[in-house]
VOTI-396807 format. One record per residue: residue in one letter; x, y, z of N, C-alpha, C, O, CB in turn. Coordinates in pm, whole numbers, padded with zeros to 5 digits, always signed. Glycine has a CB too. Example, Ala and Ser with C-alpha at 12.3 -4.5 7.8 and 13.67 -1.06 7.14 Angstrom:
BEGIN
a+01319-00569+00780+01230-00450+00780+01320-00330+00780+01424-00332+00846+01131-00447+00905/s+01285-00225+00708+01367-00106+00714+01290+00003+00787+01341+00114+00804+01408-00060+00572/
END
This chain:
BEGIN
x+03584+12123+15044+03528+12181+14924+03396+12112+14894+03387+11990+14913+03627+12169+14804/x+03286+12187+14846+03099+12104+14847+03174+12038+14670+03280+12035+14607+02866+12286+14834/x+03023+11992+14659+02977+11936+14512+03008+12039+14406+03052+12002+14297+02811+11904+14504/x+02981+12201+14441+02940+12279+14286+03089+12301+14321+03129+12222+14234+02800+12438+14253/x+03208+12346+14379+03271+12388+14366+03389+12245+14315+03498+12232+14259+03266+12479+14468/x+03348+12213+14339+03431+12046+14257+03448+12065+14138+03547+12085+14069+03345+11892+14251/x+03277+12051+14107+03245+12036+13982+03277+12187+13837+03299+12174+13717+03088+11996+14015/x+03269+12271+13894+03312+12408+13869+03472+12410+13868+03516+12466+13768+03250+12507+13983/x+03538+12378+13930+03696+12341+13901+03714+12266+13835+03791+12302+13746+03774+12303+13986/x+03670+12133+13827+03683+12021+13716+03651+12040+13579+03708+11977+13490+03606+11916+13746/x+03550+12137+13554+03509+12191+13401+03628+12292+13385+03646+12309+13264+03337+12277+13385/x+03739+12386+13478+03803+12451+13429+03913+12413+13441+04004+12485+13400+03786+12545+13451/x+03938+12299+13494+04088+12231+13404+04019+12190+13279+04075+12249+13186+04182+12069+13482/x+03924+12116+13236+03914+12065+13117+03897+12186+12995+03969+12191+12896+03797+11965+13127/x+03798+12273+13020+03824+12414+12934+03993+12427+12885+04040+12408+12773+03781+12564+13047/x+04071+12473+13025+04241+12513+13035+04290+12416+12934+04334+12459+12827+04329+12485+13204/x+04285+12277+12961+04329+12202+12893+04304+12187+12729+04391+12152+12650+04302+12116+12957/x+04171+12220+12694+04139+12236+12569+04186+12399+12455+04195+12399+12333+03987+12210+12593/x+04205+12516+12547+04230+12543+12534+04384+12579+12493+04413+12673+12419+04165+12545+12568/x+04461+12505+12542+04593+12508+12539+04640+12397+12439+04753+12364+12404+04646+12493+12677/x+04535+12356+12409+04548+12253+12295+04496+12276+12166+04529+12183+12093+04491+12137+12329/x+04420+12373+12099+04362+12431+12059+04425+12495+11962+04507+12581+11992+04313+12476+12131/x+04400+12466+11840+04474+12518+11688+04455+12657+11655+04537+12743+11622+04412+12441+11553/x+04265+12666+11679+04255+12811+11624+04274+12900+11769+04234+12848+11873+04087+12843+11537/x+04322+13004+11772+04382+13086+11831+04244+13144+11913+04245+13128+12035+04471+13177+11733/x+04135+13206+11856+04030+13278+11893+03900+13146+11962+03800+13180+12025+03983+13377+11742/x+03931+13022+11935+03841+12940+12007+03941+12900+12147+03904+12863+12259+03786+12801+11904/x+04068+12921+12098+04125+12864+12220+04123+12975+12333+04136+12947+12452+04276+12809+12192/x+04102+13132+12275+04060+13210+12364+03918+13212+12463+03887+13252+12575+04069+13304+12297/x+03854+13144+12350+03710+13117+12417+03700+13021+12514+03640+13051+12617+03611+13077+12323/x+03755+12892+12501+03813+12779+12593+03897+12866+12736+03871+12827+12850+03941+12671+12482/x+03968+12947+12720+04010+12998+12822+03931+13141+12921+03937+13188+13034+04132+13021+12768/x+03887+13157+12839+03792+13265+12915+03640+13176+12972+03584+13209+13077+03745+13411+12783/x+03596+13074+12892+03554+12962+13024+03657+12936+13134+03649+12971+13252+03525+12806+12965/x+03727+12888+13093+03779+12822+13241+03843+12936+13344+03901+12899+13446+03912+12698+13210/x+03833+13041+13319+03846+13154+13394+03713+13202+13478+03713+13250+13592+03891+13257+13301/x+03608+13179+13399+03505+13225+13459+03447+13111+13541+03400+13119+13654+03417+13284+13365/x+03460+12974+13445+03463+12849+13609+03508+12861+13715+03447+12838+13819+03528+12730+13611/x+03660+12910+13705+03718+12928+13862+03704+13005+13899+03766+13010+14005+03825+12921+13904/x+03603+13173+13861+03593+13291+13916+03452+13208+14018+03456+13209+14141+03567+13442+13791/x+03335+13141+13938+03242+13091+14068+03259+13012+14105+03151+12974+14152+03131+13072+14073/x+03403+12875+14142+03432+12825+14226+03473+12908+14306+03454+12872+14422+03490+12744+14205/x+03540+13040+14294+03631+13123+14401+03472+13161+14536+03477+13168+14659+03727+13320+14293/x+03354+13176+14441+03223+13224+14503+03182+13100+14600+03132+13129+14709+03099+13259+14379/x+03197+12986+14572+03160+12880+14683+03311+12838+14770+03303+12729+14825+03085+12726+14597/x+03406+12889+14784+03471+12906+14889+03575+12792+14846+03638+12728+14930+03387+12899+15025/x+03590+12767+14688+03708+12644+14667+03871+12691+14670+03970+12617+14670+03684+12572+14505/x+03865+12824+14671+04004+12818+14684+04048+12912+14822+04125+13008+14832+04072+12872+14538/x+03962+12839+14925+03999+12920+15068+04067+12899+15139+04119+12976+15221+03932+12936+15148/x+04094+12705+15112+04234+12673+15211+04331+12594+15111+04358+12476+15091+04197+12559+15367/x+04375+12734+15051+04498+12768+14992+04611+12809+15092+04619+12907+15166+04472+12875+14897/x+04706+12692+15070+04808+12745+15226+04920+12868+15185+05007+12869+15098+04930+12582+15299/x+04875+12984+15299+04966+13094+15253+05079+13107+15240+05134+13012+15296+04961+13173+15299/x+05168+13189+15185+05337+13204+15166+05383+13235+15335+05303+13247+15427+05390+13367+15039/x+05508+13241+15343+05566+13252+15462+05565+13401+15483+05541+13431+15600+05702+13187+15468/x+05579+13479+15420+05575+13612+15374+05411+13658+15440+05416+13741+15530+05598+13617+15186/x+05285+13614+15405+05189+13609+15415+05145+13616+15544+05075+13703+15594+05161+13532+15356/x+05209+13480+15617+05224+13411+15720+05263+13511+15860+05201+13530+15965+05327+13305+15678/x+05378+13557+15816+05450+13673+15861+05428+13779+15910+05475+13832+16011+05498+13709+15800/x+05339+13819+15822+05243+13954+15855+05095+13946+15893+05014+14039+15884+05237+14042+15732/x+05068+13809+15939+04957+13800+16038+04999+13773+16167+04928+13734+16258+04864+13702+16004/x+05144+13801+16172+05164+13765+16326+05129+13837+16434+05132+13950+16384+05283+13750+16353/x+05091+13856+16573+05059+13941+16654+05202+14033+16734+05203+14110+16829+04968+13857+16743/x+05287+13992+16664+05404+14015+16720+05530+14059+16591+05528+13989+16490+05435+13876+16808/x+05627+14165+16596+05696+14226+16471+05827+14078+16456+05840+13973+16519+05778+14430+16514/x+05881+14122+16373+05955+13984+16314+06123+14103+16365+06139+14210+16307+05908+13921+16066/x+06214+14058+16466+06337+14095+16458+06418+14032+16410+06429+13910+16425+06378+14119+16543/x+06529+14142+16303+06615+14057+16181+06731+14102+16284+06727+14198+16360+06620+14119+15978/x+06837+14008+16267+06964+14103+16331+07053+14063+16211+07168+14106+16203+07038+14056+16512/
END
């Protein structure tokens, strides 16, 4: 993962976090719709690409069919 995409995840736990902590209802919406849009342009510098897939996932990239008996 580079520098911006670090840093772009790290501002949207702290947003998430403030948000979820957050008394008034409509700022804590605002706190969360930052940290949504932080991790929408970390998703743009490639931070959440080696996310390890489900087995399910896994499964259906195989080159070969899966026999159940």
């Amino acid at each position: 993962m580079n520098e911006d995409a670090a840093y772009l995840l790290s501002r949207a736990r702290q947003e998430r976090a403030r948000g979820n902590t957050c008394e008034d209802n409509a700022v804590a919406l605002v706190h969360l719709q930052f940290a949504e849009e932080y991790e929408r342009r970390a998703r743009r510098f490639g931070a959440f690409a080696e996310q390890p897939r489900s087995p399910g996932e896994q499964a259906r990239s195989l080159p070969f069919p899966i026999i159940r008996n």
